[in-house]
C-alpha positions as CSV (number, residue, x, y, z in Angstrom):
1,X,8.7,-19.8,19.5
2,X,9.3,-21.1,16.4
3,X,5.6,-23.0,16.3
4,X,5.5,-22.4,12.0
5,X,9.5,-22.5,11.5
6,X,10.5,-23.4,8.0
7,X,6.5,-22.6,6.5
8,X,5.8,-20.6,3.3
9,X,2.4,-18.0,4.2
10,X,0.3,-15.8,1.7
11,X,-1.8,-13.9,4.1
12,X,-4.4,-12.0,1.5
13,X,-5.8,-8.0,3.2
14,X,-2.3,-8.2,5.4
15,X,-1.8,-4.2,5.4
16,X,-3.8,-3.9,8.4
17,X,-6.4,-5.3,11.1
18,X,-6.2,-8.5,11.2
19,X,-4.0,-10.0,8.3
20,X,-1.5,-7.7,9.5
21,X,-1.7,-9.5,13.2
22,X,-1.6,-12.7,12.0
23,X,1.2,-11.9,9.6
24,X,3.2,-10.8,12.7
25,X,2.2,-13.5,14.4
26,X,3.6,-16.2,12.3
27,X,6.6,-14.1,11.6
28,X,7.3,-14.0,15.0
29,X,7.0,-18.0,15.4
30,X,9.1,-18.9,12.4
31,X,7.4,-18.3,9.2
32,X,8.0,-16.5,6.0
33,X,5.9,-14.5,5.3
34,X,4.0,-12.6,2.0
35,X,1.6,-9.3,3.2
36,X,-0.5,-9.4,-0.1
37,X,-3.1,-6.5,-0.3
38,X,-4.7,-3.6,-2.4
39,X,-2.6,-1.4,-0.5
40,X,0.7,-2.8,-1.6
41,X,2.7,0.6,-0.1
42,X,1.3,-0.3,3.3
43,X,2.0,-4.3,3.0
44,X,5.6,-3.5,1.8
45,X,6.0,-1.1,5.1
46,X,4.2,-3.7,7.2
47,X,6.9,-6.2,5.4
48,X,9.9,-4.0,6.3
49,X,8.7,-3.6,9.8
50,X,8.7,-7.3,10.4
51,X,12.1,-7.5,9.5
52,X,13.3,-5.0,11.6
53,X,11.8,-7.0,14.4
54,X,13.8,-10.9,13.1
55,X,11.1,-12.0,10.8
56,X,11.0,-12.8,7.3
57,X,8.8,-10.9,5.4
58,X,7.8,-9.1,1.6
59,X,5.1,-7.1,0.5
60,X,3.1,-8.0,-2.7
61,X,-0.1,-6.0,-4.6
62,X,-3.2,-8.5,-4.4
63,X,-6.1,-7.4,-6.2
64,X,-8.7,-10.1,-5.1
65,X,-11.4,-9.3,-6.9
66,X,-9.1,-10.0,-10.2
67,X,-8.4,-14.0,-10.8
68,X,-4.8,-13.1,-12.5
69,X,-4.4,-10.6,-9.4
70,X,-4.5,-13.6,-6.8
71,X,-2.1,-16.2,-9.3
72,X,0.6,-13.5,-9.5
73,X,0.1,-13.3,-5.6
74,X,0.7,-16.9,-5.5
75,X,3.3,-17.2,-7.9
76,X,5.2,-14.4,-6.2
77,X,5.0,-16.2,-3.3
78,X,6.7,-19.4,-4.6
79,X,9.2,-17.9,-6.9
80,X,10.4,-15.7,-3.6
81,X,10.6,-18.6,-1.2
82,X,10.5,-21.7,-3.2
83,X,6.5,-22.7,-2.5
84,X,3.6,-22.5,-0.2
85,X,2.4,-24.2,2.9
86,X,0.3,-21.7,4.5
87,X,-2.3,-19.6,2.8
88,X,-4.4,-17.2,5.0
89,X,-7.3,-16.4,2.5
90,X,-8.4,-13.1,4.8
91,X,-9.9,-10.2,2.2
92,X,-13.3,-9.7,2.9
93,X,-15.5,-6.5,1.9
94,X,-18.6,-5.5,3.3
95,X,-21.0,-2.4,2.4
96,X,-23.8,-1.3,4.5
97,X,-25.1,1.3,2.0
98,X,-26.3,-1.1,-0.6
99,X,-25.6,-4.6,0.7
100,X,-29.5,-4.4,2.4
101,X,-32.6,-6.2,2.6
102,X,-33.2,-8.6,0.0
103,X,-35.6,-6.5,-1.6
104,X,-33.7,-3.5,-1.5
105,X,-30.1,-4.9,-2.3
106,X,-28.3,-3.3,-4.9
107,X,-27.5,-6.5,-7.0
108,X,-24.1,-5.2,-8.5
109,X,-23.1,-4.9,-4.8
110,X,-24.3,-8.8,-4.8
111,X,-22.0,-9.5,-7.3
112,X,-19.2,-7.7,-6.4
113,X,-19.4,-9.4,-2.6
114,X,-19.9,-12.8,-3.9
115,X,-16.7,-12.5,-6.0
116,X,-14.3,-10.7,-3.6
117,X,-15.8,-13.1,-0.1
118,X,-16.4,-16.4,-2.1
119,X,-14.3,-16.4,-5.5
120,X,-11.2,-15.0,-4.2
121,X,-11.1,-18.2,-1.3
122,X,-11.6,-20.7,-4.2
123,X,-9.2,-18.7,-6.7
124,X,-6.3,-18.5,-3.9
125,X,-6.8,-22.1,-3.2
126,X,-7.0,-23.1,-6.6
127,X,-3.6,-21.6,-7.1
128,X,-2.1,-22.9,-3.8
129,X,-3.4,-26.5,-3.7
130,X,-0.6,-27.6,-6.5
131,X,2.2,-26.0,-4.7
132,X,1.3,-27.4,-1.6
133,X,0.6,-31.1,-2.7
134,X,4.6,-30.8,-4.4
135,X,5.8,-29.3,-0.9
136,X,3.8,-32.3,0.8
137,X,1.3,-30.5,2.3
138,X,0.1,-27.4,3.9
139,X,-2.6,-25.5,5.6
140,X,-5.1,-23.5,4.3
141,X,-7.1,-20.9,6.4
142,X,-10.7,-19.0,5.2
143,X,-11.4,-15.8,7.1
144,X,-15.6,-16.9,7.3
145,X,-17.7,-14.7,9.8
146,X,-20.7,-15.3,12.9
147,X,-22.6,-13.5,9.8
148,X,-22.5,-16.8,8.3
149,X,-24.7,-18.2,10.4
150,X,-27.1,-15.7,11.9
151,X,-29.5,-13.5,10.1
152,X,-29.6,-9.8,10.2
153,X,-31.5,-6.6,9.3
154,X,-29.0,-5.7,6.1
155,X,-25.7,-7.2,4.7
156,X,-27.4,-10.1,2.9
157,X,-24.5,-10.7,0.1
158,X,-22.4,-10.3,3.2
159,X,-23.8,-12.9,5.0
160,X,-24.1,-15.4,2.1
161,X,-20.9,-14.9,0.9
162,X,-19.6,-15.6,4.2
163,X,-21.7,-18.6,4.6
164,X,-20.0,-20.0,1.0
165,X,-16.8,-19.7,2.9
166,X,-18.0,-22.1,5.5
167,X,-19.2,-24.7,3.2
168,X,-16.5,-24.2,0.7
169,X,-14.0,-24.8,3.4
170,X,-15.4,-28.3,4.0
171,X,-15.2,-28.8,0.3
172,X,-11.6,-28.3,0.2
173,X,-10.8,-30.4,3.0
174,X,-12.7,-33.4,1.9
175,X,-11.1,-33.3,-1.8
176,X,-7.4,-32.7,-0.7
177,X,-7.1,-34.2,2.9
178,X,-5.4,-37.1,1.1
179,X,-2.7,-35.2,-0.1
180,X,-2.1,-33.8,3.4
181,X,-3.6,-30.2,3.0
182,X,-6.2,-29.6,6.0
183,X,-8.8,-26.7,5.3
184,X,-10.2,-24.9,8.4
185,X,-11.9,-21.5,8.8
186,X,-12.1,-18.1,11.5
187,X,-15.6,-16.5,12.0
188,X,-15.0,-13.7,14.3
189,X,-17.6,-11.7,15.8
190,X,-17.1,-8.1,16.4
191,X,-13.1,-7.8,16.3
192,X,-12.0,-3.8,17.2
193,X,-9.5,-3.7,14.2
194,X,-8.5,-0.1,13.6
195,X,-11.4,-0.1,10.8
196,X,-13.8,-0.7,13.6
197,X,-12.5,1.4,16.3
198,X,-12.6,4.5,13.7
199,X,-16.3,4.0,12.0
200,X,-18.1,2.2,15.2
201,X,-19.6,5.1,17.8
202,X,-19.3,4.2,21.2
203,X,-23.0,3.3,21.6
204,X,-22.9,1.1,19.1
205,X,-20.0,-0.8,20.4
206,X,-21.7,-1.0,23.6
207,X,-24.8,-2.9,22.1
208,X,-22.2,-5.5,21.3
209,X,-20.7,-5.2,24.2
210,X,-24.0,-6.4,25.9
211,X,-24.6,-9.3,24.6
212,X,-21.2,-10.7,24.5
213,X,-20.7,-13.4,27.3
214,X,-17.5,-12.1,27.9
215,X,-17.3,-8.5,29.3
216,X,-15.1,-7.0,26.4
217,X,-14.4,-7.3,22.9
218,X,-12.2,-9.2,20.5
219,X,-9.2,-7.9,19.3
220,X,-7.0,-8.6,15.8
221,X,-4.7,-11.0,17.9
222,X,-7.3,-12.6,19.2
223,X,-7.9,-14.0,15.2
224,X,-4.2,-14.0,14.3
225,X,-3.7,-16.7,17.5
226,X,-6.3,-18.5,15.7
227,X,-5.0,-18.6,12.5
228,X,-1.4,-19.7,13.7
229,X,-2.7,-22.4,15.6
230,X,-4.8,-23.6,12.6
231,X,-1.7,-23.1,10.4
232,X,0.7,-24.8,13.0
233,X,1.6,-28.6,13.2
234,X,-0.5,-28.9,16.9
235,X,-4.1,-28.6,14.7
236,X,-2.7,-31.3,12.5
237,X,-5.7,-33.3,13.5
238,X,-8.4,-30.5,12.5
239,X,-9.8,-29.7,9.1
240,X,-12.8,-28.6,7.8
241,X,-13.9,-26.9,10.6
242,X,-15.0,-23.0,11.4
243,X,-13.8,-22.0,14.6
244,X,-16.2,-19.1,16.0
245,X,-14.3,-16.6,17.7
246,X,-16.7,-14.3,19.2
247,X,-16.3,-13.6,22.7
248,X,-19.7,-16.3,23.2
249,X,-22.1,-13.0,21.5
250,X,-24.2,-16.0,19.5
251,X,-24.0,-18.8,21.6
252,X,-26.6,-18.0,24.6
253,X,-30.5,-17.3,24.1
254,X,-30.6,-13.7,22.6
255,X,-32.4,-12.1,25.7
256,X,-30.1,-13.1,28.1
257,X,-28.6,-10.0,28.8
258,X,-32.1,-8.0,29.3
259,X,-33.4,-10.9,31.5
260,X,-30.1,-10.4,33.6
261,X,-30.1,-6.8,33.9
262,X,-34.0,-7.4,34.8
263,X,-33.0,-9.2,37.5
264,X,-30.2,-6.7,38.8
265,X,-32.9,-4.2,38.9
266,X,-34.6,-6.2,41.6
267,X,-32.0,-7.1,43.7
């Protein structure tokens, strides 16, 4: 207990999945803590539920697709609880029936990916960095993706945009280390969020399931115990990284899985 006591967080797309978990998380170890999302009823009821549990905790509207959207999210954050020290930059979008080939790609869907993935992480930080460098420091968190550095059939803006998030991450840490603010990043794999768990068929889920290493998948906590270790004082050491959380599915040569059930066929 108590691992983030006394720290300021903005979690961004904290109504549900996994800015929800890590919101609880660092609740739970200390924190105070701002749910920002679209779905400001559900972040407020996510808030209150927090509190009924010993946490600190407030609900806020984040639009973060809309630069004034994120600042107010920010401001709100400092004017409720005097500045920030952790900012969890989590919203992400993704749109498999026109982010597709690169031929085919609708390029509004492009656009729109680029600025909710990308933008929003350099707006929120943007808005963050001075509060942080008065408070002495802080921690800064980019939700990136294994998209970012594998290719795939479709999700091209996806994948790029995710891929901005990697790099920018390294930016931030290299221009503000000085001033004590450490910039790391998450790239989960498959992660069975209730969003996944209600549009993924069991089939599919079992293709993933195959070429994980480990013999299930990940879950929100999974992330959220990233993310508080990242925003904790025992990672005070670590910036600019991109820890892959991803139950080993990229790591191993691709056929792996086939070659060993090949073999299990001729036992």
């Amino acid at each position: 207990m108590g691992r983030v006591q006394g720290k300021i967080a903005l979690i961004t797309g904290a109504a549900s999945g996994i800015g929800l978990a890590t919101a609880q998380l660092l609740a739970k170890e200390g924190a105070k803590v701002v749910l920002a999302d679209y779905n400001v009823e559900g972040a407020k009821a996510e808030a209150e539920n927090i509190k009924a549990l010993g946490g600190e905790a407030v609900g806020v509207f984040l639009d973060a697709s809309k630069e004034e959207s994120i600042k107010e999210a920010v401001e709100f954050t400092v004017s409720e609880y005097g500045t920030i020290t952790i900012l969890y930059n989590n919203v992400g979008l993704t749109n498999l029936h026109k982010d597709l080939d690169v031929v085919n790609i609708d390029l509004d869907e492009w656009d729109r990916l680029m600025n909710v993935n990308a933008k929003s992480v350099l707006l929120g930080s943007r808005f963050a960095i001075p509060h942080m460098i008065k408070a002495g420091g802080g921690s800064i968190i980019n939700t990136a993706s294994m998209a970012a550095f594998a290719g795939d059939s479709v999700r091209s803006a996806y994948g790029a945009s995710k891929a901005a998030v990697v790099n920018l991450t390294r930016y931030i840490a290299a221009q503000y280390g000085k001033d004590k603010i450490r910039c790391n990043a998450v790239a989960p794999g498959l992660i069975l969020t209730p969003a996944a768990k209600g549009n993924m068929p069991p089939a599919l889920l079992a293709i993933f399931e195959k070429y994980n290493a480990l013999p299930y998948h990940g879950e929100a906590e999974d992330i959220g115990n990233t993310v508080l270790f990242l925003a904790s004082d025992e990672s005070k050491f670590i910036t600019g990284q991109t820890i892959e959380v991803e139950g080993g599915h990229y790591m191993a040569n691709p056929s792996i899985a086939d070659f060993q059930a090949l073999m299990a066929q001729s036992k």
